[in-house]
Z-matrix of the N, CA and C atoms (Angstrom, degrees):
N
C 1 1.429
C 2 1.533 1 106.98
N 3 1.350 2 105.74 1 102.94
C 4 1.808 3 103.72 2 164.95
C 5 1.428 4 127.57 3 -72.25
N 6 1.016 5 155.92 4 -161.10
C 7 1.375 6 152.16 5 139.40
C 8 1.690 7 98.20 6 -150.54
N 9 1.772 8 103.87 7 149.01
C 10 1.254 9 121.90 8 175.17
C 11 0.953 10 117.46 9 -61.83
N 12 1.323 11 145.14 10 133.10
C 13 1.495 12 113.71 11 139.13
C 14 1.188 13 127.64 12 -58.57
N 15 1.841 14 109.18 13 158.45
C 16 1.946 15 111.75 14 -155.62
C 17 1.614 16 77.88 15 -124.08
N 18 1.725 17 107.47 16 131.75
C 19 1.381 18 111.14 17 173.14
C 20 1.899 19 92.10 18 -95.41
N 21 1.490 20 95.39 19 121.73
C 22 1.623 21 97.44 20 171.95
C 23 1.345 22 115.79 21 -52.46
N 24 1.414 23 143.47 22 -45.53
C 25 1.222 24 148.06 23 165.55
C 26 1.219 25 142.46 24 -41.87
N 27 1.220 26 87.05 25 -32.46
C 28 1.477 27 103.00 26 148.74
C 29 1.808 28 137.37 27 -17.03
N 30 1.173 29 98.38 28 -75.14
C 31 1.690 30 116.12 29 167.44
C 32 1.011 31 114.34 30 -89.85
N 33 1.551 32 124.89 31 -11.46
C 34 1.698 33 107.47 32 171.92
C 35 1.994 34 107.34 33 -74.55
N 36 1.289 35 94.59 34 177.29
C 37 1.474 36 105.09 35 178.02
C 38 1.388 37 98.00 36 -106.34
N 39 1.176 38 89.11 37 151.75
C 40 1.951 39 115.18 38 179.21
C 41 1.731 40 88.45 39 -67.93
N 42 1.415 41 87.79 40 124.31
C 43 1.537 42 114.58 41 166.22
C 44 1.604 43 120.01 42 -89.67
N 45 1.811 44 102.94 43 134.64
C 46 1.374 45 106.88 44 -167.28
C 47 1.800 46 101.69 45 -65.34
N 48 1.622 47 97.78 46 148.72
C 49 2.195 48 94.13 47 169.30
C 50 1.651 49 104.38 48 -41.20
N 51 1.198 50 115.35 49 168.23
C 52 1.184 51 135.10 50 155.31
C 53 1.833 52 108.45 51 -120.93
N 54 0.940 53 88.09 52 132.98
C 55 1.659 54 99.27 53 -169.22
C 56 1.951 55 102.57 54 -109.39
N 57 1.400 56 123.56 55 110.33
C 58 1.692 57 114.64 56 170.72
C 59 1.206 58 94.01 57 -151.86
N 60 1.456 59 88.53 58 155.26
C 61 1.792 60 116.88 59 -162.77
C 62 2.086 61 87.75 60 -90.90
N 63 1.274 62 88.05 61 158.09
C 64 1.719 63 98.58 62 -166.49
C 65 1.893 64 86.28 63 -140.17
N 66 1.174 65 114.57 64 177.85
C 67 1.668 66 141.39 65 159.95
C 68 0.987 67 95.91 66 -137.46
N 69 1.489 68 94.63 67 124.38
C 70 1.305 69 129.26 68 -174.55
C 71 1.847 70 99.03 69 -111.25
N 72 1.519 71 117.85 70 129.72
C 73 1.771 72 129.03 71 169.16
C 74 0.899 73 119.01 72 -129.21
N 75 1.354 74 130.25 73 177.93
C 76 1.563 75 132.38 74 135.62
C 77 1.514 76 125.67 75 -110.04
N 78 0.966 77 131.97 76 101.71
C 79 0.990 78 165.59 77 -142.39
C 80 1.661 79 115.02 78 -112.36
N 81 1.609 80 103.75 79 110.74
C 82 1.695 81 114.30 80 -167.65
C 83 1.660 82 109.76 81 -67.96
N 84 1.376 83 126.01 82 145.61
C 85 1.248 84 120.60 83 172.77
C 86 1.395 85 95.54 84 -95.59
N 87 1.711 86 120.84 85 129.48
C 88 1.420 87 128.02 86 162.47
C 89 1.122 88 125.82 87 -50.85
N 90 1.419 89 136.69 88 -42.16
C 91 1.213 90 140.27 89 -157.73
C 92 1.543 91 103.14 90 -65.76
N 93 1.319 92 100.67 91 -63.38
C 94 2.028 93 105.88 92 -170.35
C 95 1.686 94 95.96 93 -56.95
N 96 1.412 95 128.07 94 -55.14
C 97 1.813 96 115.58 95 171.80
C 98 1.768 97 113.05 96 -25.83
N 99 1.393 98 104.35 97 -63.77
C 100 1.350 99 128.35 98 175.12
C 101 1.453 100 94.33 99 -29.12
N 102 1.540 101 133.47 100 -77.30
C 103 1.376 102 135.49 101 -120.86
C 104 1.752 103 72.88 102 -110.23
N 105 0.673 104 136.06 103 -59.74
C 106 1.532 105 125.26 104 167.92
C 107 1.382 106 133.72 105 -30.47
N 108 1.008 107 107.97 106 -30.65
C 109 1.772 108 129.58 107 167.63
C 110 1.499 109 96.15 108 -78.95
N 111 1.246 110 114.67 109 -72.05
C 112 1.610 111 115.58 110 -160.54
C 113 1.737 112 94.42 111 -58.37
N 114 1.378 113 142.87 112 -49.46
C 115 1.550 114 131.40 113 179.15
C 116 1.308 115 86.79 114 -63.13
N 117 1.502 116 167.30 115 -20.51
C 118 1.271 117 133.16 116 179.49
C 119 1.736 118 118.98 117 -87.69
N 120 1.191 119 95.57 118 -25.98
C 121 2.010 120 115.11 119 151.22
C 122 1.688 121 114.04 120 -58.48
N 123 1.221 122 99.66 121 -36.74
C 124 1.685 123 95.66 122 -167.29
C 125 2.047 124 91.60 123 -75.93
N 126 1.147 125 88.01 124 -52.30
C 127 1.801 126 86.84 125 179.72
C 128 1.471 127 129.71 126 -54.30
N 129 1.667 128 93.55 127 -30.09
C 130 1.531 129 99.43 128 179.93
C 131 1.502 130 107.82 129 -82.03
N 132 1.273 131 117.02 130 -1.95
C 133 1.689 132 112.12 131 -160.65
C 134 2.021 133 71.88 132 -108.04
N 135 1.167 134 137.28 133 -45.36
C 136 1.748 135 113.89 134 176.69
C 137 1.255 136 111.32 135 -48.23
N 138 1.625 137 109.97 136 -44.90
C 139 2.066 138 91.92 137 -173.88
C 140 1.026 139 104.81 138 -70.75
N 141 1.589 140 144.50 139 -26.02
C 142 1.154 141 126.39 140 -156.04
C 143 1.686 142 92.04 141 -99.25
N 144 1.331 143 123.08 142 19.31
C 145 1.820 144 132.71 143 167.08
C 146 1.577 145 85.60 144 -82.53
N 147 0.950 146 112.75 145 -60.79
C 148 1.571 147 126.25 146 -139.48
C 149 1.567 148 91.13 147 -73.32
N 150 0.917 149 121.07 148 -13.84
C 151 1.722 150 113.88 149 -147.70
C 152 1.313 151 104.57 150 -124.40
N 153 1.301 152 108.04 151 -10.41
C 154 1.669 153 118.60 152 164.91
C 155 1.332 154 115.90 153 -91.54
N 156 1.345 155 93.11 154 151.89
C 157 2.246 156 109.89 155 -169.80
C 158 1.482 157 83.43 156 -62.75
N 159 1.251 158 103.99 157 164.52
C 160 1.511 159 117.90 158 162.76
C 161 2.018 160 115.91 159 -73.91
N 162 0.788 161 115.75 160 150.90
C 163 1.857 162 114.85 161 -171.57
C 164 2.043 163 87.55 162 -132.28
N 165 1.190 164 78.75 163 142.54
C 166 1.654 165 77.77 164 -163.28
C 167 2.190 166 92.21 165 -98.07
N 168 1.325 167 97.31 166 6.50
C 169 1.808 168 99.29 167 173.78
C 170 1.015 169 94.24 168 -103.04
N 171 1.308 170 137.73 169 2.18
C 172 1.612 171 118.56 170 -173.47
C 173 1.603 172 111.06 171 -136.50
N 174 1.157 173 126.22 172 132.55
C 175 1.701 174 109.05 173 179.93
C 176 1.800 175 97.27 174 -88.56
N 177 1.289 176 97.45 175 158.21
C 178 1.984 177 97.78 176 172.01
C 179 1.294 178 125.01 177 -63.00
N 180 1.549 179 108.54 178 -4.37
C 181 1.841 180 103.77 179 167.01
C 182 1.499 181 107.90 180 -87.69
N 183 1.256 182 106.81 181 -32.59
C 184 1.319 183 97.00 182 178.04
C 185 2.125 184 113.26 183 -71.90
N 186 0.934 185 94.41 184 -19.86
C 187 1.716 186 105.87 185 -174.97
C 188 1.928 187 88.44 186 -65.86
N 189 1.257 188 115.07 187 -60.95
C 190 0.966 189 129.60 188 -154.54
C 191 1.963 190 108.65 189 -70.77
N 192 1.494 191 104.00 190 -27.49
C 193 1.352 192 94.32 191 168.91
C 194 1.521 193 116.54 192 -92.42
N 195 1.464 194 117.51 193 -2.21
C 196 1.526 195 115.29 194 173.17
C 197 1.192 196 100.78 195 -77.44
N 198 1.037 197 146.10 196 -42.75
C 199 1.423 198 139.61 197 -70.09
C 200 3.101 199 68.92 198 -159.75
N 201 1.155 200 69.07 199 -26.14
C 202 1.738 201 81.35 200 -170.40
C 203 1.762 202 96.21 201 -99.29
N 204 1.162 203 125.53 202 -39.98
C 205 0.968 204 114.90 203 -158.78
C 206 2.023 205 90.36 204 -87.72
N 207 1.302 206 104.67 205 -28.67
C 208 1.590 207 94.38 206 -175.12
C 209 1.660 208 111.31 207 -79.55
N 210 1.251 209 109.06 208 -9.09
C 211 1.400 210 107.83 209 -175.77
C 212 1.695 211 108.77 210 -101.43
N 213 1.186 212 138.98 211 -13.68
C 214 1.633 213 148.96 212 -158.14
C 215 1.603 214 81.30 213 -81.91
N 216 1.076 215 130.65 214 -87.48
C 217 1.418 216 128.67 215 -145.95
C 218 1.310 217 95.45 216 -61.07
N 219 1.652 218 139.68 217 -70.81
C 220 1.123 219 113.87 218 -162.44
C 221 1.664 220 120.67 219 -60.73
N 222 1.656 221 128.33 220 -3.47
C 223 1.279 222 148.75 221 -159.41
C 224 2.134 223 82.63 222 -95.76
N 225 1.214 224 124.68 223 -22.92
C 226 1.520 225 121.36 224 -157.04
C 227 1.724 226 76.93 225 -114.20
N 228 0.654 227 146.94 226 -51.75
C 229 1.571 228 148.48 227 -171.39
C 230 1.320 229 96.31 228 -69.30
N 231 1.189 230 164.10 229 -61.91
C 232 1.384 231 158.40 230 126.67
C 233 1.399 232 117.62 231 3.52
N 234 1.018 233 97.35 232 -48.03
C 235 1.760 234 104.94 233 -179.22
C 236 1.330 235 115.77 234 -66.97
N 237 1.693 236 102.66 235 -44.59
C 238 1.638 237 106.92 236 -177.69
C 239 1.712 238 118.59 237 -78.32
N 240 1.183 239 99.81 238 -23.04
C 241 1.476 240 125.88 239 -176.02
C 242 1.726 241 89.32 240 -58.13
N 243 1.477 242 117.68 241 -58.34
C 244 1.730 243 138.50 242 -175.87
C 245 1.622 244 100.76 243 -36.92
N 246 1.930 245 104.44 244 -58.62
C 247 1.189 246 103.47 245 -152.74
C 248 1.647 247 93.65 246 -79.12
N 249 1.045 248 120.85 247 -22.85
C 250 1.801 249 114.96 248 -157.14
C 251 1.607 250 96.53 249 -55.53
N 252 2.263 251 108.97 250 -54.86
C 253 0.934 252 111.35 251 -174.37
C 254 2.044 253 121.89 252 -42.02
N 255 1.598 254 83.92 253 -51.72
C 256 1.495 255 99.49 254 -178.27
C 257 2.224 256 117.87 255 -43.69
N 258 1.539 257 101.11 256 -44.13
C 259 0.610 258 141.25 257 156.24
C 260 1.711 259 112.63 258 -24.35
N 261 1.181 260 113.31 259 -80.78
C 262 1.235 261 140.43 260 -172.69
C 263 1.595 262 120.55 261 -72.21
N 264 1.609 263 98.90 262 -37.52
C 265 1.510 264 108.14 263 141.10
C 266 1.131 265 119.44 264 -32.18
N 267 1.663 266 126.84 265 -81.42
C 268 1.314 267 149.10 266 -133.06
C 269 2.102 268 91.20 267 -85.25
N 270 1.067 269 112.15 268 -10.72
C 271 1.591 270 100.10 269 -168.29
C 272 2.238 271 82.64 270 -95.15
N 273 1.353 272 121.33 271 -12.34
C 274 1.400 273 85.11 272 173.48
C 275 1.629 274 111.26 273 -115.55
N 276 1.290 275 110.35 274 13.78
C 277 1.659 276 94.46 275 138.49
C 278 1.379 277 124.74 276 -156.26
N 279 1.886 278 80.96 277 83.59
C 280 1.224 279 104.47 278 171.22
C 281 1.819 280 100.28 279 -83.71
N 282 1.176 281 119.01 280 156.33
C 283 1.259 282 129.40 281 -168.28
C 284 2.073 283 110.72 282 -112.19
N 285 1.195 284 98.14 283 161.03
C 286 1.712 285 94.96 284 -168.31
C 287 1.675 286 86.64 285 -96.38
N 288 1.169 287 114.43 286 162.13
C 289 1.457 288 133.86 287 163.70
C 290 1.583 289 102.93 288 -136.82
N 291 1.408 290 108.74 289 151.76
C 292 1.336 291 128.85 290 150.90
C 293 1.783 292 126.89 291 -94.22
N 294 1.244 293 130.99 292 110.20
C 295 1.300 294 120.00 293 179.86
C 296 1.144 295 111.31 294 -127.49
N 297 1.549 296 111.74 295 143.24
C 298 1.764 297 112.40 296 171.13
C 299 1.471 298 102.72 297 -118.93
N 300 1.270 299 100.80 298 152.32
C 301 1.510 300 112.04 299 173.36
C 302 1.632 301 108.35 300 -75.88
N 303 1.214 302 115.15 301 156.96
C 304 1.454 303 134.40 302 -172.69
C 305 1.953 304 110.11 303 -124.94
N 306 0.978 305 94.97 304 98.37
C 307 1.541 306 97.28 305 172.98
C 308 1.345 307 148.40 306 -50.44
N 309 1.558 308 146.39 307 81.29
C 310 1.562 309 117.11 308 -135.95
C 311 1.524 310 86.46 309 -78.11
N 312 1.868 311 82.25 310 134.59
C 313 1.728 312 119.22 311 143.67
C 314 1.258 313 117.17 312 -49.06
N 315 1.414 314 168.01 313 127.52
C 316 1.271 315 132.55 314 122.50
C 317 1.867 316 111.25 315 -77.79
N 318 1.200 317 125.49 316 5.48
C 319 1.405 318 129.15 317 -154.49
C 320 1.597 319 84.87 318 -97.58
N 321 1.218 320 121.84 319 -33.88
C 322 1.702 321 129.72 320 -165.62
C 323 1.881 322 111.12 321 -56.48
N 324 0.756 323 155.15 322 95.20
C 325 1.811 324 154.06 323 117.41
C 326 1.224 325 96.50 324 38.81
N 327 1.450 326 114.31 325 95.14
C 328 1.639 327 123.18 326 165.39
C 329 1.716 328 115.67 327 94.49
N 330 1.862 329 92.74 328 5.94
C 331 1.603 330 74.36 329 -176.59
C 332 1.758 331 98.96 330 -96.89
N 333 1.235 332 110.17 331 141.52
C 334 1.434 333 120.56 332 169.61
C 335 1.701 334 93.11 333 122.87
N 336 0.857 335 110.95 334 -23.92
C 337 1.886 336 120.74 335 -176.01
C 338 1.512 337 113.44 336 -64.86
N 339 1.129 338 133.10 337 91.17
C 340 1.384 339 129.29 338 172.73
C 341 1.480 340 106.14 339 -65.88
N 342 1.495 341 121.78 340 129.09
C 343 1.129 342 147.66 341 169.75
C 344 1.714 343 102.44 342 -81.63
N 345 1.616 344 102.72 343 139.50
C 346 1.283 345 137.94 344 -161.03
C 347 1.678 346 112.75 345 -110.08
């Protein structure tokens, strides 16, 4: 026993557009700010390797991972701080759009046809 598939759409009626206004932005993603801040911590914690006397209790990797781990978070907190502003920008000129919805045809010449 096979059975067809039943396209639900079938028996409905073509629905009128719907027409609504939207705000339209651009809008920062946090995360890369984030990881962007923390590599500008990771860099700032090498010059400040480089730029320190030598300590004969400490070798410079170890200088350099204190010295990384205290600078990453506030370097990622900086970053997000960047995007919020950026952020906060972008909500006052955000712009209006008009959009209507578009109904699928299947009755239409070529619709369902993937182009090659």
């Amino acid at each position: 026993m096979t059975s067809q598939p039943v396209d639900p759409s079938a028996d409905a009626a073509p629905t009128p557009a719907v027409q609504r206004t939207i705000k339209v932005r651009r809008a920062p993603k946090f995360v890369p700010f984030m990881i962007a801040g923390a590599l500008v911590g990771v860099v700032v914690a090498g010059i400040f390797t480089m730029l320190s006397p030598g300590v004969e209790q400490f070798e410079p990797s170890s200088i350099f991972g204190f010295f990384t781990v205290l600078l990453m978070v506030p370097g990622a907190g900086l970053g997000a701080i960047v995007a919020l502003v950026i952020d906060r920008r972008s909500v006052r000129r955000a712009q209006t759009a008009v959009v209507e919805s578009v109904p699928d045809n299947q009755d239409e010449p070529g619709a369902g046809e993937e182009s090659v």
